[in-house]
Structures are given as C-alpha cells and as structure tokens.
C-alpha positions, 0 to 999 in steps of 0.5 A: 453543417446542420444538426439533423437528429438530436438525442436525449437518454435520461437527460434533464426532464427528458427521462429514458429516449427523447428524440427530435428531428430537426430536419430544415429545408433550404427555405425554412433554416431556423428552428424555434424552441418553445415551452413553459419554464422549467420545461428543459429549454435551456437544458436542451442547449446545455445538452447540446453543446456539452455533447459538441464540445464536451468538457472544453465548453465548460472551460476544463481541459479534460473531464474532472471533479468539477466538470463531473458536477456539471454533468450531475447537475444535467443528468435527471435527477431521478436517475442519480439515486441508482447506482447503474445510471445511464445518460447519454446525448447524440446528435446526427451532423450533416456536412455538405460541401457541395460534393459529398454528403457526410453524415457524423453522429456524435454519441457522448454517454456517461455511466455511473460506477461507484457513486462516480461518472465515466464518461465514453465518446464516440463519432461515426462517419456514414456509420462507421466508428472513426478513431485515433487520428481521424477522430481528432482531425473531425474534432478540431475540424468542428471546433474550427466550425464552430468554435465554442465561443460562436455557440451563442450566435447558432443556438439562441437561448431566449432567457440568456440571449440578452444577457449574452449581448446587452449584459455587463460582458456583452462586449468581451462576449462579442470581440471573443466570438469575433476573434474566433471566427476569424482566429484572432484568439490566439493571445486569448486563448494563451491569457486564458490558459495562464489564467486557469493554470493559476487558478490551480496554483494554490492546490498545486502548490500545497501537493507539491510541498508535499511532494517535495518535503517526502522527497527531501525525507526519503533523501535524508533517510536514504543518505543515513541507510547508506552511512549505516550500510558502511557501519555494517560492512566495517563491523563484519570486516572487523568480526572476519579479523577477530574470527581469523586471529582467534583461529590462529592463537587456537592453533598456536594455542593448541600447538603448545599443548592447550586444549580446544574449546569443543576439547575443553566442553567435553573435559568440564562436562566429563568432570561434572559428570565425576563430581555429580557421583562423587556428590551423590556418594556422599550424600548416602555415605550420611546416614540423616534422610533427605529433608524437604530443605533437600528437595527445593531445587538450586540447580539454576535451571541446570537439565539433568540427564539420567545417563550422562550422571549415572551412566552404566551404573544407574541400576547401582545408584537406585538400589542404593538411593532405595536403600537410603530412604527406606521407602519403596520408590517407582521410577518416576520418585528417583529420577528426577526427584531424589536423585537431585536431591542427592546430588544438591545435598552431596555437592554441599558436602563436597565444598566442604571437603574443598574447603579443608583440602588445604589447596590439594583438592585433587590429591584430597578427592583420591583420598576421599574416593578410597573412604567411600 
C-alpha cells in the first residue's frame, strides 16, 4: 500500500484546497516532512490517520460528543465561526499486489448544521464509489494493513516520535503494535473494550436509573387506572340495575294509577300556571298600587314565560293591570315588569289564604275563584 495523494480542505492551516503529491519511486520510498513549528506538521498526521481510520483512531467506536471535539480542534479555526463550514481530508491509495493495480480514494468530510458536525465517508475503487459489503471488507482489510497502533512505525512525527519509543509508555506502545502486527491483540482489544465500557459506566448508570425509576412509576400508575378502570365498570353496572329497577317500580307504579315522572312535570307546571293567575287576580282585586317593595324580584331565578302564565287571555290581564295602575303602560312595562310584580305580590296573598283554609286548600280556592 502507498499514499499517492493527499487532500486538505479547510484543514488546520491548510485553508480551502491544499493538495500534496506524494508519489515515491522504488528507489526513493521515504517522504520527509519539514517546516517551522506551528507550520501544521503534526496536524498534517492527525489529518492523515483521522481520515484512515476515523474515529476508531481516537478510541470511540462510533463519531460522538467527544470525537466531534477533536474534529473541532482540526478543523481551521476561521472556519468554525461560519455556521456552513466545510472540511474535508482525501487520501488516494495505491494496492499493488503484483497482479493488479487498485487505486482507493478515501473521501471523509465533515459539515457543520446547527453549530454541530456531521461527518460523511466514502471510498472509491479505480473511481467507483463502493458501498455496503465491500466497503466493509476494504476497511477491515486496511485495518489489517495497518492497524491504527502500527501508525507510528509508517508516519514519524519528529516532535512525538520519541515520546512514542523512549517515553514512559514506549514499551506498551511497542508490545501494542507488535501484537497487532502479528494479531496477538485479541486479549487486548477485549481488556480495552471493558475499559472503555466502564469508563461509561457512571453516565450510564445514572441514565438508566432513571430509566428504571420512570419505568417502575408508569408501572405503578398503570396498575392504579387499571383498579380504577374496574371501579368504573362496578359503578356503571350498578347505574344499568338502578336504571332497570326504577323503570320497572315506574311501570308498577303507573299500573296502580300513579303518575309518570314526564305526567307529573306537566301537571305541576299546569298548576303553576293556574296558581300564577289566581296570584295576580288577587292582586288586582286590592285596590293599593303596587310599591317599589313590589317590584324587587324573589322569584330565585324563576324565567317567566308571557304565554304559559297568561295564555289566551294575555290582552285581558294588560287591560286589567293598565287599569289597576292608572298609568299608561307600553309593552315592555307589562311584561316582565308589572306583570311579576302582580304575581309576587298575589302569591303572598295566596299563602294567606292558604294559611286560613284550615287543611281544604282546594275546596277554599273554588270558593276563592267564585269571589273574584
């Protein structure tokens, strides 16, 4: 495998398109990398394995909160300020198996939405975009080139290079990269994923908690709509038996000569209607004008109907009231307003009369009637 291209696009120092050409011959196969420092050496290498291996290199197993942060940190810095950024890094590969010449371009971009990065990979194959399985067979096949751990012993960076042997991890760098190379690593990697899913453990932990106390409330609240669910069921059991009973004592009830309830409203409303004319008779039959006393209402709310009270003889009772008031009234002054006052005034009256009819109120009314 040999890097033939590389690309940056907004990249570190390296602003909008920066393209190397890195093209060895069989007799010249190292590339050296110079500059002043802050030039974007090490960026250069960052860029490179960030695009190899994306954010596996960095430890994650998928792009997350914290892999994003390392990819703010490479993107250039001018560029993070607009809200469209764009950043890409391409590298061109070139497999010669010593039958066939392939050439691989992996394309990783990343866009910013919302103050956030996406991030987008592809790879081409001699210019074709591969996808789906051979996509994954092409990178596990470059992680088994070169794993992420053998990057070191490729792409030598100068200010970490010694850190990287002679530092206080050279030799776990050393067996790591060994192991690799030969797949030894499997213990490794397997100590390495228990590492990092511990690591997780106390944001997890405290997410699922949660998870587990909503879960136990919306059980417990579940279990009471159920309970209520049957105490609505017994009650409208209980209202269909009520319903049933009351319908069967109306029937016998109305069998043995009572009346129905819808009878019985008609009938009271029938002897409201008599009593309301009784009451305002006798109020006319007294001579005394009606007072302001007379005109404050106590009929509790009571809605008069001008046609259920007077009925056919409503012309009769305004020619009357007129009379009785000396006054000149308009339609508007007789109903409601002194019509009321008749009938609040003759219901007094009324309970009077009640009162001496010594327990015969009905046989003292026709004898009432035939006085007025």
């Amino acid at each position: 495998m040999k890097i033939k291209r590389i690309t940056l696009f907004n990249i570190g120092p390296y602003i909008d398109l920066n393209t190397f050409d890195i093209t060895i011959a069989k007799d010249k196969n190292i590339v050296l990398i110079g500059g002043k420092n802050g030039a974007g050496k090490t960026t250069f290498f960052k860029a490179i394995k960030t695009c190899l291996y994306g954010s596996r290199v960095w430890g994650f197993d998928a792009p997350g909160k914290e892999y994003f942060a390392i990819v703010n940190g490479l993107v250039n810095t001018k560029t993070l300020y607009d809200n469209t950024a764009k950043a890409y890094i391409e590298i061109e590969l070139v497999f010669d198996d010593g039958k066939q010449i392939n050439h691989y371009v992996l394309h990783r971009e990343w866009k910013k939405i919302k103050q956030t990065f996406s991030e987008y990979f592809n790879v081409r194959k001699n210019g074709d975009l591969i996808i789906g399985q051979e996509e994954d067979d092409f990178i596990n096949y470059l992680l088994s080139v070169i794993p992420p751990d053998m990057f070191n012993f490729y792409f030598f960076d100068g200010e970490s290079i010694a850190e990287f042997f002679l530092g206080s991890d050279g030799n776990k760098n050393f067996r790591n990269a060994f192991l690799k190379l030969y797949g030894l690593d499997t213990l490794s990697i397997m100590v390495e994923n228990f590492a990092r899913n511990i690591k997780k453990t106390d944001v997890k932990n405290s997410t699922y908690d949660s998870f587990l106390e909503a879960r136990a409330t919306c059980e417990r609240e579940e279990v009471k709509y159920n309970l209520l669910q049957d105490e609505i069921r017994e009650l409208e059991n209980k209202i269909d038996l009520c319903q049933i009973q009351m319908r069967s004592l109306q029937a016998d009830y109305t069998k043995n000569g009572g009346i129905g309830l819808a009878d019985w409203k008609e009938l009271n409303a029938q002897i409201l209607k008599e009593e309301n004319k009784i009451a305002i008779a006798l109020s006319l039959r007294n001579s005394d004008h009606l007072t302001e006393e007379d005109f404050e209402s106590d009929g509790d709310g009571l809605e008069l109907n001008r046609q259920t009270i007077t009925g056919e003889y409503d012309d009769i009772f305004k020619a009357l009231i007129i009379s009785h008031s000396g006054e000149k009234l308009d339609d508007n002054l007789y109903f409601p307003k002194y019509l009321k006052a008749h009938i609040d005034r003759g219901t007094k009256f009324l309970y009077a009369e009640y009162k001496y009819s010594n327990g015969n109120f009905y046989k003292h009314l026709l004898e009432l009637d035939k006085g007025i």
